[in-house]
VOKE-493736 format. One record per residue (C-alpha): residue number from 1; y, z, x. Coordinates in pm, 1 decimal, decimal comma, padded with zeros to 6 digits, m for minus. Layout:
REM residues N
+-----+----------+----------+----------+
| num |       py |       pz |       px |
+-----+----------+----------+----------+
| NUM |        Y |        Z |        X |
...
+-----+----------+----------+----------+
This chain:
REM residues 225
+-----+----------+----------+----------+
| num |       py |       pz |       px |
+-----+----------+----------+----------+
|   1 |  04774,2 | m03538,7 | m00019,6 |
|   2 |  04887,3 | m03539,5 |  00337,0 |
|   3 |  05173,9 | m03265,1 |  00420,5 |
|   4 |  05503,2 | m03459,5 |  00586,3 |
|   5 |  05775,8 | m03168,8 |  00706,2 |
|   6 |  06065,9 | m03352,9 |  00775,0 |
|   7 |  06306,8 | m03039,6 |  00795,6 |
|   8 |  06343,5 | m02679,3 |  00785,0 |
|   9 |  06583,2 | m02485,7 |  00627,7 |
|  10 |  06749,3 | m02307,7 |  00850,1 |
|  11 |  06883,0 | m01995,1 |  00642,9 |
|  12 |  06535,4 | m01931,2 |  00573,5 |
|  13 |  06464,1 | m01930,2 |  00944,6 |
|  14 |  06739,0 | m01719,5 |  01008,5 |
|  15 |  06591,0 | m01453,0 |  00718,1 |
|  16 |  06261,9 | m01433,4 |  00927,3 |
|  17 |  06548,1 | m01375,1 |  01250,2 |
|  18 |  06653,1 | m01104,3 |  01065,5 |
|  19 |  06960,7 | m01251,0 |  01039,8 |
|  20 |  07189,9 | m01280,7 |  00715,8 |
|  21 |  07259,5 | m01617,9 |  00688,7 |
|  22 |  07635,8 | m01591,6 |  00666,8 |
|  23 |  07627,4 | m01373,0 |  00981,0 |
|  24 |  07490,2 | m01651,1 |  01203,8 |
|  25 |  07718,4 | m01775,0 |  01498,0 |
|  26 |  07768,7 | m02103,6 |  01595,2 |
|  27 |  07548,6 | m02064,2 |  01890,4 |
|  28 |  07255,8 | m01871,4 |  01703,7 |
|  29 |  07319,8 | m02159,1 |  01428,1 |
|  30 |  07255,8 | m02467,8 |  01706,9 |
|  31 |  06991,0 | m02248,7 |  01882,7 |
|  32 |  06768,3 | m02263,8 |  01528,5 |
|  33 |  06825,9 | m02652,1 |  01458,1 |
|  34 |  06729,8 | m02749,3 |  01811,6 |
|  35 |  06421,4 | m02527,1 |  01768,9 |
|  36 |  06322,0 | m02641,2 |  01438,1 |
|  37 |  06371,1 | m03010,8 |  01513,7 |
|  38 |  06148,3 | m02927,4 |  01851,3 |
|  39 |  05885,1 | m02793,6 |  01627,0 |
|  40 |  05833,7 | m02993,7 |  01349,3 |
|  41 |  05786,6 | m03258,5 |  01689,6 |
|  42 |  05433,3 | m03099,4 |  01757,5 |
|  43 |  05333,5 | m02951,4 |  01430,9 |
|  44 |  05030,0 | m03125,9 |  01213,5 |
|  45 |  04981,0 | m02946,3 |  00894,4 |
|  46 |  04628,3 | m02947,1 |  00741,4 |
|  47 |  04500,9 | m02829,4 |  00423,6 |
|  48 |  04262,6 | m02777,5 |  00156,1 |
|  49 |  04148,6 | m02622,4 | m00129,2 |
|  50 |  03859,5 | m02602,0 | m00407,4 |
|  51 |  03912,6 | m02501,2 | m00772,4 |
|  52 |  03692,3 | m02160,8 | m00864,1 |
|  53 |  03628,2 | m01964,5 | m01197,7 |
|  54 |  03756,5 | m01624,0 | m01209,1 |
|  55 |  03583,7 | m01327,7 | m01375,5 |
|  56 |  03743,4 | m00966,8 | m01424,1 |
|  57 |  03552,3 | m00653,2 | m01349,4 |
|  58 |  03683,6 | m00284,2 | m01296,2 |
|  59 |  03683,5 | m00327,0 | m00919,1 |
|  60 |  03874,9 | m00649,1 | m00870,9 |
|  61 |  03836,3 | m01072,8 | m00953,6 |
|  62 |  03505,2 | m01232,3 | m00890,8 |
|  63 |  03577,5 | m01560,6 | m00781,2 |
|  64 |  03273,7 | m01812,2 | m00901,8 |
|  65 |  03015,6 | m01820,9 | m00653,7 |
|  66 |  03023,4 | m01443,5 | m00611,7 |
|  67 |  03308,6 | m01335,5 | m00405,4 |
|  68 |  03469,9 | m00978,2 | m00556,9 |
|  69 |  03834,2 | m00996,1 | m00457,7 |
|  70 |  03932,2 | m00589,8 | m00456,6 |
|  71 |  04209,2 | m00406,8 | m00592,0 |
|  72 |  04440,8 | m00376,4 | m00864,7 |
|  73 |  04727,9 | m00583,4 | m00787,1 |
|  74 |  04525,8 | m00935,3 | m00783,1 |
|  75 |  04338,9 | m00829,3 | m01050,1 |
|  76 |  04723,2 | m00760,8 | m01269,0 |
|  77 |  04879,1 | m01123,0 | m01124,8 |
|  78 |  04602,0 | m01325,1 | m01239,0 |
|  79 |  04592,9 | m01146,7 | m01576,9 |
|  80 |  04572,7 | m01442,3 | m01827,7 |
|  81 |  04410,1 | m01681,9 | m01546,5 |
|  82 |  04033,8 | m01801,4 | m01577,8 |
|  83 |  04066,1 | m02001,4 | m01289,1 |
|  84 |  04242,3 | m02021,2 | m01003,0 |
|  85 |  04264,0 | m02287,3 | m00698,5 |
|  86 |  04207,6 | m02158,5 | m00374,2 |
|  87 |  04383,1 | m02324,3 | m00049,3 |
|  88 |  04408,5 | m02309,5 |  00302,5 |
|  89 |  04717,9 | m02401,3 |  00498,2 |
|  90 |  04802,9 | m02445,5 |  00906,0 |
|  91 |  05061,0 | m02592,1 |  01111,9 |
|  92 |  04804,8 | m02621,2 |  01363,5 |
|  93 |  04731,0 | m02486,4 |  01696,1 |
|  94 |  05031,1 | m02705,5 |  01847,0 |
|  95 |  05249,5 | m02465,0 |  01690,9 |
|  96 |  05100,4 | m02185,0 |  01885,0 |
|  97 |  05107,1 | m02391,8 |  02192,2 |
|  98 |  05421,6 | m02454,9 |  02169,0 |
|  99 |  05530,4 | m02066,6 |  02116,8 |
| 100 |  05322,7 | m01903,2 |  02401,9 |
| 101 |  05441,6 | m02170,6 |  02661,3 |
| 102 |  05819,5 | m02106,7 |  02564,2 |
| 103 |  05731,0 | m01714,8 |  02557,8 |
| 104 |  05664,4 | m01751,9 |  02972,1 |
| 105 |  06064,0 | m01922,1 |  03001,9 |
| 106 |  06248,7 | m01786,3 |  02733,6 |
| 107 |  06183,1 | m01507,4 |  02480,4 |
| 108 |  06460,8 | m01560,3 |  02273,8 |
| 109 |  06371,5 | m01871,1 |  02215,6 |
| 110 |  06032,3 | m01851,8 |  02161,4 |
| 111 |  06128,2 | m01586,2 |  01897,8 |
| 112 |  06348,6 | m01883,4 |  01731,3 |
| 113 |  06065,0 | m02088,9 |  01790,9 |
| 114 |  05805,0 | m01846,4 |  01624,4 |
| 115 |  06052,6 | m01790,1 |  01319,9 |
| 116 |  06082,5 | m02186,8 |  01280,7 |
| 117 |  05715,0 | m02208,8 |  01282,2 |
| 118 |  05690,9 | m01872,6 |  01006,4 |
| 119 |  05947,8 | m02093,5 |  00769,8 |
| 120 |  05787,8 | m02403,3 |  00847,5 |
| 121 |  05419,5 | m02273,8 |  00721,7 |
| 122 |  05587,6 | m02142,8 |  00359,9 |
| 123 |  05750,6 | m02489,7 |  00339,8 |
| 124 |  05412,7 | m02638,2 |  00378,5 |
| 125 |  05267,4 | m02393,3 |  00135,2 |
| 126 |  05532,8 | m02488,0 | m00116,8 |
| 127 |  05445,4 | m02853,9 | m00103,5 |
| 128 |  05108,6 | m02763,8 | m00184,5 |
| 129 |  05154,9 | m02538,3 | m00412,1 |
| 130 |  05385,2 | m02796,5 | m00634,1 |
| 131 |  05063,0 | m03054,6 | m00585,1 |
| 132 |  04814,4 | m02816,3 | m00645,9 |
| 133 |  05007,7 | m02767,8 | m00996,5 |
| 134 |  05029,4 | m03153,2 | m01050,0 |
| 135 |  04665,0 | m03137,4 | m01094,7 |
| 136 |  04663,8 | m02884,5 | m01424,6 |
| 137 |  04851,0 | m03055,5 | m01636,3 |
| 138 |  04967,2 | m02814,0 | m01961,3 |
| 139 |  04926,2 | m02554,7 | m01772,9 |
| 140 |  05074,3 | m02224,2 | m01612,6 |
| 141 |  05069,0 | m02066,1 | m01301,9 |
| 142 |  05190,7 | m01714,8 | m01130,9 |
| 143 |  05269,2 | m01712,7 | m00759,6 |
| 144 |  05061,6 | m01757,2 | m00488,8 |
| 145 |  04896,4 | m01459,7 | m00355,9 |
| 146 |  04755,0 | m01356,7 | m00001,9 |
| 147 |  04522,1 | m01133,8 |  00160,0 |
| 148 |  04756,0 | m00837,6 |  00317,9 |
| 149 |  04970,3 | m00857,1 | m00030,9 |
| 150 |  04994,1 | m00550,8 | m00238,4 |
| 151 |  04612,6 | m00402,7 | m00245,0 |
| 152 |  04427,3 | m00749,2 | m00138,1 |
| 153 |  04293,3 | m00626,5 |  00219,5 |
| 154 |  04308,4 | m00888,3 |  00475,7 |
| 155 |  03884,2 | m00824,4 |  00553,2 |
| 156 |  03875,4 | m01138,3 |  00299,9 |
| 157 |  04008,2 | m01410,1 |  00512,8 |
| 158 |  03696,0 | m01473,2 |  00687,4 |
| 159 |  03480,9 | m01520,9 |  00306,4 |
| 160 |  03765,3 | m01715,1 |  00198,8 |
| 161 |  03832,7 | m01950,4 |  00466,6 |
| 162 |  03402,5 | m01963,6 |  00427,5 |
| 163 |  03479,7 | m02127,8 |  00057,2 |
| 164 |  03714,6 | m02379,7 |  00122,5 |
| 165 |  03497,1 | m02494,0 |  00463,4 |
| 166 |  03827,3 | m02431,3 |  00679,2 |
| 167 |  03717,1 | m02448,7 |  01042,5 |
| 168 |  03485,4 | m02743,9 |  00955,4 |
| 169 |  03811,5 | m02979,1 |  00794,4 |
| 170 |  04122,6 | m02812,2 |  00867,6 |
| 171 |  04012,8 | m02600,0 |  01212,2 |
| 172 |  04104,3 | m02264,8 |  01011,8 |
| 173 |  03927,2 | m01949,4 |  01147,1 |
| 174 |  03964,6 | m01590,4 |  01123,2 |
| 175 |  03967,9 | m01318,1 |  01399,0 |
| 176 |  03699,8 | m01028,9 |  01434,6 |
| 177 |  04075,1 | m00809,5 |  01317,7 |
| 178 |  04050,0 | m01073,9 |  01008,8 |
| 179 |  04393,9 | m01300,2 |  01159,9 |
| 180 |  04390,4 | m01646,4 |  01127,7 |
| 181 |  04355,2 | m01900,0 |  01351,0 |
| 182 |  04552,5 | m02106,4 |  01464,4 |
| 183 |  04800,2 | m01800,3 |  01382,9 |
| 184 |  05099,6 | m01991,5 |  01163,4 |
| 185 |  04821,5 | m02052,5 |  00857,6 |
| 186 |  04798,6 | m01909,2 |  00533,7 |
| 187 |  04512,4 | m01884,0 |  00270,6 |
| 188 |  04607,9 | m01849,9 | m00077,9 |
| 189 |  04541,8 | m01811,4 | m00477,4 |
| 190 |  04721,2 | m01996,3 | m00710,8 |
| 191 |  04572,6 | m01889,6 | m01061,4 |
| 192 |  04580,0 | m02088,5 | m01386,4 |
| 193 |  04627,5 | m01998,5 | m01703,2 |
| 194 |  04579,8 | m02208,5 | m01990,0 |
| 195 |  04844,3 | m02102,1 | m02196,1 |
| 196 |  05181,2 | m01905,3 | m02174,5 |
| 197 |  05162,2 | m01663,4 | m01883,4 |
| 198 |  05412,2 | m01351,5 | m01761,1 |
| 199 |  05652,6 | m01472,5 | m01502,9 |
| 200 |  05673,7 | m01220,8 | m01237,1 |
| 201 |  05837,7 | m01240,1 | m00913,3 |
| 202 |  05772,6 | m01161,0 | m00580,5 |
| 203 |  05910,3 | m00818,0 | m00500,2 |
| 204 |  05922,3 | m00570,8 | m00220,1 |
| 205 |  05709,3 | m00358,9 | m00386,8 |
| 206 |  05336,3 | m00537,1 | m00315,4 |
| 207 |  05485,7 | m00659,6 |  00001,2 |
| 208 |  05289,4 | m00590,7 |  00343,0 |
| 209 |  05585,4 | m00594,5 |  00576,3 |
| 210 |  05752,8 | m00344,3 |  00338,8 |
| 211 |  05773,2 | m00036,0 |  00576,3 |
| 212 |  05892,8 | m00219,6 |  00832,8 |
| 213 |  06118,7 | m00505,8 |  00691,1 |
| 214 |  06427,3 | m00598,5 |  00854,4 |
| 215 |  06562,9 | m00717,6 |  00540,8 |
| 216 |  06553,0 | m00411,3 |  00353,6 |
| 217 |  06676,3 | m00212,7 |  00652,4 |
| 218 |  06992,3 | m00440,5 |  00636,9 |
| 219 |  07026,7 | m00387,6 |  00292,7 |
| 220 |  06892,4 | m00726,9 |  00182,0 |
| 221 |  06593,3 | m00907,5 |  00101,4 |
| 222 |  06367,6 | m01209,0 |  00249,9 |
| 223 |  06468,6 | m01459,6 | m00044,5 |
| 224 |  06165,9 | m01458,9 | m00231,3 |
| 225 |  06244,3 | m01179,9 | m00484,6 |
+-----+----------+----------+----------+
């Protein structure tokens, strides 16, 4: 199904500011709705994804096909999964476009800019994520999970983007340091369970940006815990 972003929410983009929401001037407040609307002008979301059967071993989840996913913090979420539907996400290299020409006239707003784009990506991957569970009818599913969360080391992106044929339909490639390309994009596993699943939340604890998280520093959090 084709990804339409019609808005962003703007206290979201003011989290990735670093920004409390309730904090925000007037000026900062106009500022992020003139970037957003600016953005979601150029942006052209892609996706795609491929359903895979999980098996657990002591060193991680082999996805079907062969793949070992490492670490123990997958290997926990998915507990109760024996499959799991792998996706792809990007905004598209517009987005990136868009950033590095406003970086050369204005860094403030490019940083408005960049923190539109960072919202806009986890609004896409929420609209796929609520498909993607349309398609399992009866059954359950934990978070999404990413390479860089908790112990899943980002070395992956390149295999996984590999599975779901990325930079052959969506133009999704991965760095020789393992970063995506075009750089707002996300890859993702959404597990299924067949029956009654723990519900756990996203925390700070498995979180990559955890040592150096504005949020936390402020004495807050991003809005996904």
């Amino acid at each position: 199904m084709p990804i339409v972003l019609t808005q962003l929410d703007t206290n979201e983009v003011l989290r990735y500011m670093g920004c409390p929401p309730e904090k925000a001037g007037e000026a900062l407040l106009s500022q992020v709705e003139d970037c957003a609307r600016e953005l979601l002008e150029v942006v052209r979301p892609r996706w795609n994804w491929r359903t895979v059967n999980l098996a657990f071993e002591e060193g991680g989840v082999r996805l079907e096909g062969g793949l070992l996913l490492p670490g123990t913090a997958l290997k926990a979420h998915l507990a109760g999964c024996d499959r799991a539907a792998l996706f792809c996400a990007t905004l598209g290299a517009e987005a990136d476009t868009l950033i590095r020409r406003t970086e050369r006239l204005d860094m403030a707003r490019a940083l408005a800019l960049d923190c539109c784009a960072s919202a806009a990506v986890e609004a896409v991957c929420d609209q796929i994520e609520t498909d993607l569970q349309g398609k399992f009818p009866g059954c359950f599913f934990p978070f999404r999970f990413s390479p860089g969360y908790g112990d899943l080391p980002l070395e992956i992106q390149g295999e996984l983007l590999d599975l779901l044929d990325a930079p052959r339909r969506v133009g999704l490639c991965a760095t020789e340091n393992h970063l995506l390309t075009p750089r707002k994009s996300v890859t993702a596993i959404l597990g299924v369970a067949a029956g009654e699943i723990e519900q756990i939340k996203r925390s700070c604890l498995g979180c990559p940006a955890q040592g150096s998280c504005h949020y936390r520093k402020a004495g807050g959090h991003c809005g996904i815990s």
